[in-house]
C-alpha positions as CSV (number, residue, x, y, z in Angstrom):
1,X,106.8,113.3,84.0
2,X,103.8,115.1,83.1
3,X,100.7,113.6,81.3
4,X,97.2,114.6,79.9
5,X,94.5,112.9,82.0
6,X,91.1,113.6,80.5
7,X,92.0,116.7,79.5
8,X,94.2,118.0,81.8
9,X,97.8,118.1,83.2
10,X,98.9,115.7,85.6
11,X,102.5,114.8,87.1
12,X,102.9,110.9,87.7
13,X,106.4,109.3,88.4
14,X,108.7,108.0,85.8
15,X,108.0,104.5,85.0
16,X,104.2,104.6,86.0
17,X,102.1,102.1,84.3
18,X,98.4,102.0,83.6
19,X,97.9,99.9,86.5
20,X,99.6,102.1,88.8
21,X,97.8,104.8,87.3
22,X,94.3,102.7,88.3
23,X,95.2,102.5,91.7
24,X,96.4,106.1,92.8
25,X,93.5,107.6,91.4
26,X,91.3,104.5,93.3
27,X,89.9,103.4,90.3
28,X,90.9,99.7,91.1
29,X,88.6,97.1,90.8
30,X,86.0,99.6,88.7
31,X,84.6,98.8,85.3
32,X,87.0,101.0,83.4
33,X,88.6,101.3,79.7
34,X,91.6,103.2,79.3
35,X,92.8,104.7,76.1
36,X,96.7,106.2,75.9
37,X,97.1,108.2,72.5
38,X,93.7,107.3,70.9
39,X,94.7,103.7,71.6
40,X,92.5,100.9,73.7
41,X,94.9,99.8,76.0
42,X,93.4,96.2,77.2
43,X,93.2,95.7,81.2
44,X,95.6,92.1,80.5
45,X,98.1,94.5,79.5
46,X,97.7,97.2,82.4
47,X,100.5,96.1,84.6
48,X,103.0,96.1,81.8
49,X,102.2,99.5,80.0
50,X,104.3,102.0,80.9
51,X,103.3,106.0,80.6
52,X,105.8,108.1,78.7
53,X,106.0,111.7,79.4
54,X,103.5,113.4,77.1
55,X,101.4,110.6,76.7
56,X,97.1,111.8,76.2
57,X,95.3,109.2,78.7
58,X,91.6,108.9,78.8
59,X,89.4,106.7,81.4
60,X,85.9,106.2,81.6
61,X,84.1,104.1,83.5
62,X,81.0,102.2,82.7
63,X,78.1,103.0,85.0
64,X,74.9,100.2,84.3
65,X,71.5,101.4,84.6
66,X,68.2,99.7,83.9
């Protein structure tokens, strides 16, 4: 299935969950929020959140300064 990933086109497997998602782009472990159609989706729920086919993901991760 094919997904928007900040911004642009990206082919995951069917069933792919946020989590999933984390981890093949190595983002595991990070400070990160997603958002899947201008939605928060909260980290307790990554593992269960499935991706549909169309869906618009965005991830940012927080980077601390001082």
């Amino acid at each position: 299935m094919i997904i928007t990933l900040n911004g642009e086109a990206r082919t995951v497997a069917d069933g792919t969950t946020a989590a999933a998602l984390v981890e093949e782009l190595g983002l595991a472990g990070r400070r990160i929020a997603m958002e899947v159609n201008r939605e928060i989706v909260p980290r307790s729920t990554f593992e269960s959140h499935a991706l549909n086919d169309g869906d618009q993901v965005e991830i940012v991760h927080a980077i601390g300064g001082g």
